[in-house]
C-alpha positions in Angstrom: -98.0 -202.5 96.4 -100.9 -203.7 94.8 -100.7 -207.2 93.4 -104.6 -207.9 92.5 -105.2 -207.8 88.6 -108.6 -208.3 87.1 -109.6 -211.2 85.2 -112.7 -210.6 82.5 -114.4 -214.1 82.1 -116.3 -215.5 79.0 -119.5 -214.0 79.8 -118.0 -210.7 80.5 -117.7 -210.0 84.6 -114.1 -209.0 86.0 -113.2 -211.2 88.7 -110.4 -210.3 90.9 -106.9 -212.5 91.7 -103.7 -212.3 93.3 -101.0 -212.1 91.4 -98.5 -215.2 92.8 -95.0 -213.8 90.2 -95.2 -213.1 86.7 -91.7 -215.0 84.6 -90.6 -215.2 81.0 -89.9 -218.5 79.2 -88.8 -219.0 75.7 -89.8 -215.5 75.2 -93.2 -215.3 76.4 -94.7 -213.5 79.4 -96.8 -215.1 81.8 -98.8 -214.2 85.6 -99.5 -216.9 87.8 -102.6 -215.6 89.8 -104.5 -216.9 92.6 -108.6 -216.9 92.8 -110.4 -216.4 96.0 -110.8 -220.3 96.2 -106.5 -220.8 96.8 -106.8 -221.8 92.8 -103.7 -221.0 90.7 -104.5 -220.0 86.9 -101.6 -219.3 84.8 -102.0 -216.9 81.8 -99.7 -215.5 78.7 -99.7 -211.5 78.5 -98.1 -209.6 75.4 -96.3 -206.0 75.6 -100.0 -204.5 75.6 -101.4 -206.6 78.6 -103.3 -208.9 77.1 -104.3 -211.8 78.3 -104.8 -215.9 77.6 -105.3 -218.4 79.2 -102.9 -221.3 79.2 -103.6 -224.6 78.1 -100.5 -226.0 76.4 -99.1 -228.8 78.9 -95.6 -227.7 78.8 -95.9 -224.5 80.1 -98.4 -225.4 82.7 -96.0 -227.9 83.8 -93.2 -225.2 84.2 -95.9 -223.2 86.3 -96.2 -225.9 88.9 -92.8 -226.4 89.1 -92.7 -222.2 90.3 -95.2 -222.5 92.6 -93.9 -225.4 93.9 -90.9 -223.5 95.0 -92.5 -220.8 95.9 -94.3 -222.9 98.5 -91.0 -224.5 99.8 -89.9 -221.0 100.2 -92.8 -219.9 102.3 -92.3 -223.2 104.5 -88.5 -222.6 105.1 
């Protein structure tokens, strides 16, 4: 399976990432992806696959917390 998805930036080139896990939270959709520097970006998506960024604090918080496990999980 594929997991790369492609990311268009501001000034309009696609830049692909590794999708880390995708989970739902208060009824939103978000991807955790990694860039080809080992950085993690978190993004919403709707029903249509759109994408945006995510900024509020609160979900990025919950996003760390994921990845965090997922990295204890890859240790065990």
């Amino acid at each position: 399976m594929d997991n790369t998805i492609y990311i268009k930036q501001e000034d309009g080139k696609e830049v692909a990432m590794q999708i880390i896990c995708t989970f739902e939270h208060d009824e939103k959709s978000f991807v955790l992806v990694e860039g080809d520097d080992a950085a993690a970006f978190l993004f919403k998506y709707d029903e249509e696959g759109n994408l945006e960024a995510v900024e509020d604090e609160d979900e990025l918080a919950i996003a760390e917390e994921i990845l965090g496990a997922l990295e204890d999980e890859a240790i065990d």
